[in-house]
Backbone as a ProteinNet text record, in pm:
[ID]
protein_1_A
[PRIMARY]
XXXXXXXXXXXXXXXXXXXXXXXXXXXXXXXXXXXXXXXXXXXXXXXXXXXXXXXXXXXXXXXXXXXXXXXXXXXXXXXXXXXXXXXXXXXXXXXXXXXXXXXXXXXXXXXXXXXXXXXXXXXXXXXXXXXXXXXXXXXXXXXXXXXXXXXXXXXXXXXXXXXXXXXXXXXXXXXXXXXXXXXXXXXXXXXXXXXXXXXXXXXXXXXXXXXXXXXXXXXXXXXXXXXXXXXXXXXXXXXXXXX
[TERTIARY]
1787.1	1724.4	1609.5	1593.5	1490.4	1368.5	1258.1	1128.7	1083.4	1030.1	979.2	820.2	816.4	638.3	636.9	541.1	396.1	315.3	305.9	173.7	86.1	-50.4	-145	-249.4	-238.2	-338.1	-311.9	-142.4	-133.6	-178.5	-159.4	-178.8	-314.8	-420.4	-563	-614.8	-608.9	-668.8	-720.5	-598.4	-572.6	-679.1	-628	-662.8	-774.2	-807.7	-899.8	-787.5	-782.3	-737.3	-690	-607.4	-498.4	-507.5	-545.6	-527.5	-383.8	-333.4	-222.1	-211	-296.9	-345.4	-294.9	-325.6	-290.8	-117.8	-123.2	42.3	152.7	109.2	180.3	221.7	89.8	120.5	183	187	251.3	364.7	437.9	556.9	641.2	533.7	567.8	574.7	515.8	532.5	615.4	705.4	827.6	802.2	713.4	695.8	800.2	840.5	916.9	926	733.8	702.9	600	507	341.3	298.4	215.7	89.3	4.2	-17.8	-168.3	-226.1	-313.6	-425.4	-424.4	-366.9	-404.8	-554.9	-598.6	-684.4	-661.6	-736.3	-732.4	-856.9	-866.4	-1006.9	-1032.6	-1174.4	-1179.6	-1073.6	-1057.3	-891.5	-759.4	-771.8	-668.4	-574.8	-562.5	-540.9	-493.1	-394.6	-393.9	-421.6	-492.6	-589.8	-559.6	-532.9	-503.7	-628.3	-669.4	-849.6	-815.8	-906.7	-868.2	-1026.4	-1164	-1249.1	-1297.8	-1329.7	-1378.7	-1461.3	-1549.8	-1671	-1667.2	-1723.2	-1690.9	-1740.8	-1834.6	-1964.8	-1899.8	-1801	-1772.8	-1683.2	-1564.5	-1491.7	-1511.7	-1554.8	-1602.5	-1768.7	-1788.8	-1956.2	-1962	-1915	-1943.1	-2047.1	-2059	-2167.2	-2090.5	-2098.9	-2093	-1909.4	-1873.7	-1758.3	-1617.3	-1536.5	-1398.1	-1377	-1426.8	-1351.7	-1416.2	-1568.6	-1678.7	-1612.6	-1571.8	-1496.6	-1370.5	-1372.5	-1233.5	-1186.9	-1011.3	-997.7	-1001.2	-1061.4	-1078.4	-1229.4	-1301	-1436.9	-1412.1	-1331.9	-1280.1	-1219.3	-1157.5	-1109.3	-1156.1	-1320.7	-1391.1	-1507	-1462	-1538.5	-1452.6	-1529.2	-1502.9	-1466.1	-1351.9	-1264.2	-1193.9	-1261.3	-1243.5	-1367.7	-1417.5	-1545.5	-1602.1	-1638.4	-1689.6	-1609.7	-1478	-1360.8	-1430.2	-1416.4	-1414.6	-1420.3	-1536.2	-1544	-1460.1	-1326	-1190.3	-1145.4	-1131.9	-1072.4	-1223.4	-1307.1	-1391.2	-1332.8	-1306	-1228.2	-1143.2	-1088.8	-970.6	-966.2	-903.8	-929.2	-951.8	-909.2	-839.2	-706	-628.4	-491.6	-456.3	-366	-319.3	-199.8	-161.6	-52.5	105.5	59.8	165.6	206.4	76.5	100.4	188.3	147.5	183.7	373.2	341	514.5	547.5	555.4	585.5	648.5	526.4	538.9	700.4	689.8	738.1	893.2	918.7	1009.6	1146	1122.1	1236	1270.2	1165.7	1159.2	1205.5	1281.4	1312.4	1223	1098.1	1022.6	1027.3	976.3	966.4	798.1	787.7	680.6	629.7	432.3	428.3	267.9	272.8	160.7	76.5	-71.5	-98	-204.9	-179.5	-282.1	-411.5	-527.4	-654.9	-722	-653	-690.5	-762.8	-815	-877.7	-1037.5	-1076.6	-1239.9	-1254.8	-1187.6	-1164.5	-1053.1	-1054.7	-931.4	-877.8	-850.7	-812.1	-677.7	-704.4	-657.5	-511.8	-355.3	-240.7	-195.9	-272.8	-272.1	-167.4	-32.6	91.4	165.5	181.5	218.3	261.4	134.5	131.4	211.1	177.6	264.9	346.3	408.9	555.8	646.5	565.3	624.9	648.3	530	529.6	660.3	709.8	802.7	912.4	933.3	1075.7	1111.5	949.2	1027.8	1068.1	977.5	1005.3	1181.5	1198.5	1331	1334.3	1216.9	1198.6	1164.6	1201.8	1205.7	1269.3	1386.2	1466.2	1413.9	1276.4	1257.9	1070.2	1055.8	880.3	878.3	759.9	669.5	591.9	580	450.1	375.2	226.2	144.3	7.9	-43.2	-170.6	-201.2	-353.9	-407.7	-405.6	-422.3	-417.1	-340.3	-323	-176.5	-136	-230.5	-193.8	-135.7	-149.4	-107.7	51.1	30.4	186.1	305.6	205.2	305.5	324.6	223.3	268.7	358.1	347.3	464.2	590.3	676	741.9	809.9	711.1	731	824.8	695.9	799.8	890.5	931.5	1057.5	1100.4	1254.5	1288.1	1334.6	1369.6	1392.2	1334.9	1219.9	1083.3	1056.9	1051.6	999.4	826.7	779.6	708.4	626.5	506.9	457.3	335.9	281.5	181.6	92.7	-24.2	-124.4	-194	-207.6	-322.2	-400.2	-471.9	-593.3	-623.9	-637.2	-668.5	-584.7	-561.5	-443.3	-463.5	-365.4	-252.3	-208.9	-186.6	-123.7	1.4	87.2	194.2	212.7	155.5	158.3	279.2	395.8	540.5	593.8	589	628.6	511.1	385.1	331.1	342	347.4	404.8	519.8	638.9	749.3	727.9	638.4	601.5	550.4	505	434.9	528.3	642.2	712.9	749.7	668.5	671.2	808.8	856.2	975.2	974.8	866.7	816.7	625.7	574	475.8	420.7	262	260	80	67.3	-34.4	-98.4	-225	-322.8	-255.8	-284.1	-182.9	-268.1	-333	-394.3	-351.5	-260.4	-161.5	-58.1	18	150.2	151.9	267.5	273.1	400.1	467.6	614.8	632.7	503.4	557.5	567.6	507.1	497.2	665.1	680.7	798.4	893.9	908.4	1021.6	1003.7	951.1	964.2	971.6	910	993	1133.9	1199.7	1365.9	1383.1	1368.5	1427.5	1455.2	1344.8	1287.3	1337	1398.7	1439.9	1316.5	1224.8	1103.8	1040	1096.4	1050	919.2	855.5	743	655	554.8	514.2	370.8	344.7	200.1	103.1	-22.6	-102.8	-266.8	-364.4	-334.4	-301.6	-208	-136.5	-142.8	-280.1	-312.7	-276.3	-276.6	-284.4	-159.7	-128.1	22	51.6	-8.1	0.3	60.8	-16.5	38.2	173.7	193.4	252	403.6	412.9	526	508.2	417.1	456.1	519	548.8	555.9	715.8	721.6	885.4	975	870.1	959.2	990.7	916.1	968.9	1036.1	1083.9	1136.5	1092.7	963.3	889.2	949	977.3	1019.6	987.8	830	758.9	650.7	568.6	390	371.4	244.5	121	29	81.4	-54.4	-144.2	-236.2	-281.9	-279.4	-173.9	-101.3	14.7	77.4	248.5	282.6	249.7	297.1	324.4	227.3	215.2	335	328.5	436.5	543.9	579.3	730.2	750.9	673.2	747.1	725	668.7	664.7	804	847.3	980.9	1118	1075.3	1215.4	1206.3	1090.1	1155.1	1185.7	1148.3	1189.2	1320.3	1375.6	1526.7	1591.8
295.6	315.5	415.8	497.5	621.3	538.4	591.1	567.6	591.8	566	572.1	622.2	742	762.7	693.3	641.1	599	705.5	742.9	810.5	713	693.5	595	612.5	544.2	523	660.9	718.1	859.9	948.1	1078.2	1227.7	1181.1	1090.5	1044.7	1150.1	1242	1366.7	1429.5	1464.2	1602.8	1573.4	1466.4	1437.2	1283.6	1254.4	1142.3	1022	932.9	826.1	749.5	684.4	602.1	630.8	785.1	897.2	918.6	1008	1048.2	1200.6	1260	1366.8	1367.3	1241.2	1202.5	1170.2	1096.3	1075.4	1143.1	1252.6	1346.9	1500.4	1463	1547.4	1518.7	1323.4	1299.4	1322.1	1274	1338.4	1460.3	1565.8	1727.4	1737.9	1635.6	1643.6	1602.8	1528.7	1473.8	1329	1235	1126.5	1054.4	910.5	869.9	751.5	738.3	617.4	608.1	540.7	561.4	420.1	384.7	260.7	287.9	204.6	190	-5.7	4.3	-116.3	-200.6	-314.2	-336.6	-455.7	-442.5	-564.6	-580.5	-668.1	-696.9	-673.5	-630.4	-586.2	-731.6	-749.4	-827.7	-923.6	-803	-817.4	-853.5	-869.9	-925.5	-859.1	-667.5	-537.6	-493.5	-503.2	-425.3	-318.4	-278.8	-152.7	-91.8	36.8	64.6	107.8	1.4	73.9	0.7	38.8	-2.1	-92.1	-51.9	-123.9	-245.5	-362.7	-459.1	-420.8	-345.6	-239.9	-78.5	-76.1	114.6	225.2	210.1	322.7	394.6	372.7	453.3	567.9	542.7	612.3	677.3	623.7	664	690.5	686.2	747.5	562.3	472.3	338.7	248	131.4	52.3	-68	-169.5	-323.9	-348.6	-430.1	-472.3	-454.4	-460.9	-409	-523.8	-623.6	-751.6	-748.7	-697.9	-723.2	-635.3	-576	-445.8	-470.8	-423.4	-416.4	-254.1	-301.4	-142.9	-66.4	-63.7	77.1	105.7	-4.6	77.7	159.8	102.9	169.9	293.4	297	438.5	563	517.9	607.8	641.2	594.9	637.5	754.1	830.1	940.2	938.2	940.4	854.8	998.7	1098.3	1230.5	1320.9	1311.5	1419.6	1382	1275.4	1231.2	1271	1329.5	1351.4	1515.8	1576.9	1741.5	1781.6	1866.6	1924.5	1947	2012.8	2042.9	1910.5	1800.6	1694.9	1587.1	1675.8	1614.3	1575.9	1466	1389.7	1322.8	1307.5	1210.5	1089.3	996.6	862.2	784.1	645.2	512.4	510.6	432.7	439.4	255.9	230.9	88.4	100.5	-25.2	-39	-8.2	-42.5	10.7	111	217.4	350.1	412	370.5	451.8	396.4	265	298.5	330.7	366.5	451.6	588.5	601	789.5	759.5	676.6	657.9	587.3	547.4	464.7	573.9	690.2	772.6	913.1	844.2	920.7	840.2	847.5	839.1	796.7	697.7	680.8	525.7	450.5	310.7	292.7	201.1	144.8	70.3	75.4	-61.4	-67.2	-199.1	-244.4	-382.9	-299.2	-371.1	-457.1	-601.5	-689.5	-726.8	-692.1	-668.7	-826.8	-902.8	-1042.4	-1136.5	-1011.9	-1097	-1121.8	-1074	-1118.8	-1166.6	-1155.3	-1186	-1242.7	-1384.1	-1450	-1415.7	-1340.9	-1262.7	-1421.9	-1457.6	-1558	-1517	-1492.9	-1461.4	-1286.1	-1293.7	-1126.2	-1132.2	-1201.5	-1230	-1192	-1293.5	-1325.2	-1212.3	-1148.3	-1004.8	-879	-863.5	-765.1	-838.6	-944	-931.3	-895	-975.1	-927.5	-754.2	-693.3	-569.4	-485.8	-539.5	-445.3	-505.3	-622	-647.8	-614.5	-575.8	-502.4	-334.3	-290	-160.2	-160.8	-266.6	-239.8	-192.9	-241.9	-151.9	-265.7	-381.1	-468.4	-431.5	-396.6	-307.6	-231.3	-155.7	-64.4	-95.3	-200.4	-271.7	-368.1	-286.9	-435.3	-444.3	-595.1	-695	-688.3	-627.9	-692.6	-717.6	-833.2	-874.5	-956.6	-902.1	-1015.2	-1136.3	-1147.8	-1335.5	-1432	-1503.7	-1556	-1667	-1749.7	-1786.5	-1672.8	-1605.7	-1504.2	-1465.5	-1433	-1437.2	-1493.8	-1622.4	-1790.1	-1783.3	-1762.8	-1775.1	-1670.7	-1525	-1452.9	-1502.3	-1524.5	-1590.4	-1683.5	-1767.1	-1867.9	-1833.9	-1692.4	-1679.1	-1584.5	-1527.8	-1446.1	-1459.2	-1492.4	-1552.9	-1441.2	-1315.4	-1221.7	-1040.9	-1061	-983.9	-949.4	-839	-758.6	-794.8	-882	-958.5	-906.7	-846.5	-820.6	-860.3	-925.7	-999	-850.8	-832.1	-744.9	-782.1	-721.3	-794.3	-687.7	-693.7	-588.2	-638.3	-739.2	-814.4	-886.7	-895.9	-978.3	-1110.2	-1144.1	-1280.2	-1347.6	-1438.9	-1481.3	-1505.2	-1512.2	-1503.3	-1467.1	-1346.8	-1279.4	-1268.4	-1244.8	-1224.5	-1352.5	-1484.5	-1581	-1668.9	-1600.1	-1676	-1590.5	-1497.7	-1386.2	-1464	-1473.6	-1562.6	-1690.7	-1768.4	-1905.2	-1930.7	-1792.2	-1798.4	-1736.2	-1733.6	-1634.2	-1495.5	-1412.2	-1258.4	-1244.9	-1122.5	-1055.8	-945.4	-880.7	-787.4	-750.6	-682.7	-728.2	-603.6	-577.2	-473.2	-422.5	-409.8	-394.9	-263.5	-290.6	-151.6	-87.6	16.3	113	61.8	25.1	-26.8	-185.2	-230.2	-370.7	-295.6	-234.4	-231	-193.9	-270.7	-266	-351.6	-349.1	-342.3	-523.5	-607.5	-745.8	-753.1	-689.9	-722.7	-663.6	-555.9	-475.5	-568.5	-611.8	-711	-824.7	-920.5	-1040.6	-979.1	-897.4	-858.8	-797.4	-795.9	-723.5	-874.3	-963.9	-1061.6	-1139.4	-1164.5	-1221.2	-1154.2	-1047.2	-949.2	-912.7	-898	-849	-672	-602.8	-473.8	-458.9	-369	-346.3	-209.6	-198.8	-76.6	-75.9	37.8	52.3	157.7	105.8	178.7	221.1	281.7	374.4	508.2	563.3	646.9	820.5	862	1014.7	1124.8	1051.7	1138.6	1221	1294.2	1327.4	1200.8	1222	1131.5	977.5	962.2	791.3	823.5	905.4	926.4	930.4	982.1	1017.6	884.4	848.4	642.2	619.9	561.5	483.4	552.9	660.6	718.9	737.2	709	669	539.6	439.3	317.8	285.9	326.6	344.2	216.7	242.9	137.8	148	52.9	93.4	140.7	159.3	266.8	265.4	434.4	458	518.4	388.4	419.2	555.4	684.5	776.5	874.9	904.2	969.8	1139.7	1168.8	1274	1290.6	1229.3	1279	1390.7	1467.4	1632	1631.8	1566.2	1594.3	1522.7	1356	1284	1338.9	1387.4	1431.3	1516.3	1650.5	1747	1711.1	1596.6	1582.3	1450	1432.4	1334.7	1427.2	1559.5	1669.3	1697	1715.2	1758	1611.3	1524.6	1429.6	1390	1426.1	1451	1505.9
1201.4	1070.2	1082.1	975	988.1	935.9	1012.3	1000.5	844.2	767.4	635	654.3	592.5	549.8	439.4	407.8	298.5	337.3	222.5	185.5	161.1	214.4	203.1	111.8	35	-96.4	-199.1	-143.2	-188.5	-76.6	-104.3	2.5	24.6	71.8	51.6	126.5	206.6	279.7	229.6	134.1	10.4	-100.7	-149.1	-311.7	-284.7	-406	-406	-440.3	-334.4	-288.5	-454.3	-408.4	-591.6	-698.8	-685.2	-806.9	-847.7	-955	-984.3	-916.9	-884.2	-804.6	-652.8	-614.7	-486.8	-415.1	-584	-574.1	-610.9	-689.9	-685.5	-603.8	-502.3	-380.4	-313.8	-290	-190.7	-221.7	-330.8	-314.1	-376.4	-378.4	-353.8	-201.3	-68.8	-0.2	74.4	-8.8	26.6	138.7	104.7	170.6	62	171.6	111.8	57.2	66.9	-26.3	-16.9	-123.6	-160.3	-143.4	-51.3	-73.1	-153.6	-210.9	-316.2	-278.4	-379.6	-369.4	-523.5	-545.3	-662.7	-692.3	-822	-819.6	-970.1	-1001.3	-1148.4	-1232.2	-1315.9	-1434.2	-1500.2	-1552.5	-1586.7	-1756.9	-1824	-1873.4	-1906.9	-1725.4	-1652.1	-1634.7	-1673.4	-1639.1	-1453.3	-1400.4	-1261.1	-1249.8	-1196.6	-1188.8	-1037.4	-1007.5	-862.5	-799.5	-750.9	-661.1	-514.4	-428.4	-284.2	-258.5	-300.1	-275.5	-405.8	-345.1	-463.4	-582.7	-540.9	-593.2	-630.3	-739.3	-776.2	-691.5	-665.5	-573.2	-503.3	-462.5	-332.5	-344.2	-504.8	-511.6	-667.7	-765.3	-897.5	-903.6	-1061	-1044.2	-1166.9	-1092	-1160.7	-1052.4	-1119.8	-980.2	-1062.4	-917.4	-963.2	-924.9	-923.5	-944.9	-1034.9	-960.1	-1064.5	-1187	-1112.3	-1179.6	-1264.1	-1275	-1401.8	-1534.9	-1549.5	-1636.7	-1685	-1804.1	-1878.4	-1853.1	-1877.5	-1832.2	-1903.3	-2057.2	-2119.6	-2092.9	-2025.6	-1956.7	-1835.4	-1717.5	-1604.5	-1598.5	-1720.8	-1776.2	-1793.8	-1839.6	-1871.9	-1724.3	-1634	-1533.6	-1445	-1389.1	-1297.5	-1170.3	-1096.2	-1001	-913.9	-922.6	-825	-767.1	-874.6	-854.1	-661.8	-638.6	-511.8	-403.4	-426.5	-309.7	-319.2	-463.1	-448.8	-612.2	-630.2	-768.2	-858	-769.8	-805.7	-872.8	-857.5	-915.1	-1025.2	-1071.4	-1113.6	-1291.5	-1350.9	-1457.4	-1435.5	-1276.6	-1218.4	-1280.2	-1321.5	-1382.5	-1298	-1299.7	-1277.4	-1316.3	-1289.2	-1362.8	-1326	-1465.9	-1424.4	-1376.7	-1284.3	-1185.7	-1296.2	-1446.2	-1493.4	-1540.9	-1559.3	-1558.4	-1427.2	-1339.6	-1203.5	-1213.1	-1226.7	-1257.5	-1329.8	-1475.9	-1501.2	-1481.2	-1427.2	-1307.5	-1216.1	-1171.2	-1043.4	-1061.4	-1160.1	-1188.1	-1180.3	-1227	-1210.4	-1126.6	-1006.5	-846.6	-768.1	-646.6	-551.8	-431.8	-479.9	-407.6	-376.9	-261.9	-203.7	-269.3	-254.7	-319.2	-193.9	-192.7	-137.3	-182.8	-260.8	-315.8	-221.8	-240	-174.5	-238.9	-246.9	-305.6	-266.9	-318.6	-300.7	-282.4	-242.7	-278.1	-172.1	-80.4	63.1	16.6	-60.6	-57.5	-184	-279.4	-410.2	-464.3	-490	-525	-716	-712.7	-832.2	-857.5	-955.8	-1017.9	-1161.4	-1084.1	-1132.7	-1122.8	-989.4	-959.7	-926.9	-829.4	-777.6	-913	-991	-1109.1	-1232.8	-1255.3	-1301.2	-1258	-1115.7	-1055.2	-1076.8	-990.1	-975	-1130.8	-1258.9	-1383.5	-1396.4	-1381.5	-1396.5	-1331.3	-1196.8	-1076.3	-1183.5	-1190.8	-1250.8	-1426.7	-1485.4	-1600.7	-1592.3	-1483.1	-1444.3	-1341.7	-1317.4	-1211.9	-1074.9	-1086.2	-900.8	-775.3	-815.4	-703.1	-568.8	-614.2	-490.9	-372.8	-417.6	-372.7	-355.5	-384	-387.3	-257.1	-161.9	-72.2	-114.8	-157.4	-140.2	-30.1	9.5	135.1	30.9	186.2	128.6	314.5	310.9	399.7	374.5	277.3	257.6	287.9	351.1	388.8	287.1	198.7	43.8	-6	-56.8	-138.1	-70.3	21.5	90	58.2	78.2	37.5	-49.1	-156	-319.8	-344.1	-332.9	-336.2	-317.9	-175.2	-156	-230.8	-256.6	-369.2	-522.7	-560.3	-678.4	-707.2	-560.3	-525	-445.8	-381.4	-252.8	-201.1	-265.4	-205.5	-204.7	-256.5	-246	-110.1	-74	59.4	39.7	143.6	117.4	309.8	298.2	396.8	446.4	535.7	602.3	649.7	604	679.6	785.1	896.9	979.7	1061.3	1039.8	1176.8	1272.5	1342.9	1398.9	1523.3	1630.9	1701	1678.6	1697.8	1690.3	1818.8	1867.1	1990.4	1970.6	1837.6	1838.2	1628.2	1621	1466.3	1468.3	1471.4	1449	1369.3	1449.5	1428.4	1318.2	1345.7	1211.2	1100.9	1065.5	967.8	906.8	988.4	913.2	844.8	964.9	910.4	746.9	778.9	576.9	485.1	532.1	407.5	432.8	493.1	512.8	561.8	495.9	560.7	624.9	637.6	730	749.5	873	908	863.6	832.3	862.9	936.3	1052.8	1078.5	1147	1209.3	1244.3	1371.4	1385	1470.6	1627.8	1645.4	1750.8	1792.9	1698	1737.3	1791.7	1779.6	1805.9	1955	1992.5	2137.6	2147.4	2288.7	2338.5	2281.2	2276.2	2279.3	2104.6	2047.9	1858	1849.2	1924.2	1877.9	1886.8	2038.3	2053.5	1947.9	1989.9	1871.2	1651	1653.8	1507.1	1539.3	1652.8	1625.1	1652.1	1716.8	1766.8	1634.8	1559	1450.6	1306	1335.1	1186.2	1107.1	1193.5	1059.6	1121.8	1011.9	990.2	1046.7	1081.4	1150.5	1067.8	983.8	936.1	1006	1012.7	1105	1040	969.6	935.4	998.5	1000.9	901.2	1010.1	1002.4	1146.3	1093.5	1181.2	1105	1248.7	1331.3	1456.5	1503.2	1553.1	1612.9	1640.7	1791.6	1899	1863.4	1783.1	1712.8	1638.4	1538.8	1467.3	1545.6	1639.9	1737.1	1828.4	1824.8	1890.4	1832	1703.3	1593.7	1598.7	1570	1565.2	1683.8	1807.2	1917.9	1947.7	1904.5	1890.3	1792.8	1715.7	1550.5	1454.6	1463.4	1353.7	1214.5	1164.9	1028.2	909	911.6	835.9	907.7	862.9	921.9	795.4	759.6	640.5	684.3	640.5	643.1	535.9	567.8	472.7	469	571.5	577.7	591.6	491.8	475	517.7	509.3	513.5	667.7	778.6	877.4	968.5	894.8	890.4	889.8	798.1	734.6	810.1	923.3	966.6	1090.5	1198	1289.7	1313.3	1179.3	1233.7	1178	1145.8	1137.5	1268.7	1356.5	1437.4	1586.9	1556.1	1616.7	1595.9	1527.5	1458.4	1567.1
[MASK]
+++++++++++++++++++++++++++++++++++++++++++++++++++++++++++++++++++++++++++++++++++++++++++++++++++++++++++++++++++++++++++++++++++++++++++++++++++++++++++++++++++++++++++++++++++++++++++++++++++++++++++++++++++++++++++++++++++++++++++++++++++

């Protein structure tokens, strides 16, 4: 099976991170599937941001959850990457499908739900993928390993992915224990014993966040089943020629 790029959080190098800017480079760059971050507005709106808090990526302060999303809307969500993208939005998780629904792209959403128990965030998405039709082609990850479970729960056959940064003394087999159907962790886990027990185990292996050659050509010499990066471009022509 061929290795899969994610573009991570979108072309995030290029453009300002779970922009439409971002995601539409990535795939002018021909990655062959986009990570993003979801959370919920106060609303109850899925909103694609990667931090709990605005500061870092808009010209907002305070919390996502505090905000409705026609306030989030009106904040400035590029300018801080590069002048060039200064009016970038926010966008909700159902705009982006939208976009995406009639590209050729894998999906993998990632649930923001480790420091903030966002209350029917599961629930929401999963409605959202199945009125868009793109279950097929959607992973579920989340650190949380509730959240996992509950996924699971209300799809038995949802590509359903366990995040972890962190080692495990036996992460393969507790990954399954909760539901996950594939794993996906920091490029500084992977190694010959994770590899083996997910083939043994049938669970896909994706490895983020993978910017380097060097890693990048790990990952496709072990034939991980996807690498999260924030350079597709670099991705995509270092596994033509691994071809």
């Amino acid at each position: 099976m061929e290795t899969k790029i994610f573009a991570h959080r979108g072309a995030s190098k290029y453009a300002p991170e779970n922009t439409m800017p971002a995601f539409e480079l990535a795939y002018e760059m021909e990655a062959d599937g986009i990570e993003t971050d979801v959370q919920l507005t106060k609303d109850g709106v899925p909103i694609l941001i990667h931090d709990e808090t605005l500061e870092r990526t808009t010209n907002g302060v305070g919390f996502v959850k505090d905000y409705e999303f026609h306030e989030l809307q009106k904040l400035d969500a590029g300018a801080y990457f590069s002048s060039r993208y200064t009016g970038t939005r926010l966008i909700s998780l159902e705009e982006f499908l939208e976009w995406v629904t009639d590209k050729p792209l894998y999906l993998n959403l990632e649930l923001k739900n480790n420091k903030i128990n966002y209350k029917g965030l599961e629930e929401k998405v999963l409605q959202l993928i199945r009125a868009y039709k793109v279950e097929h082609r959607t992973i579920i990850s989340s650190f949380n390993s509730e959240s996992v479970k509950k996924m699971r729960e209300l799809d038995a056959n949802l590509d359903v992915a366990y995040l972890r940064s962190k080692k495990h003394e036996a992460l393969t087999s507790y990954a399954k224990s909760l539901g996950a159907s594939s794993l996906h962790i920091k490029h500084t886990l992977l190694n010959q014993q994770v590899l083996y027990s997910s083939e043994v185990m049938n669970m896909p292996i994706r490895v983020y966040t993978v910017n380097r050659s060097a890693n990048i050509l790990q990952c496709l010499r072990k034939k991980c089943a996807g690498i999260i990066t924030d350079v597709p471009d670099r991705a995509v022509k270092l596994r033509h020629r691994f071809e």
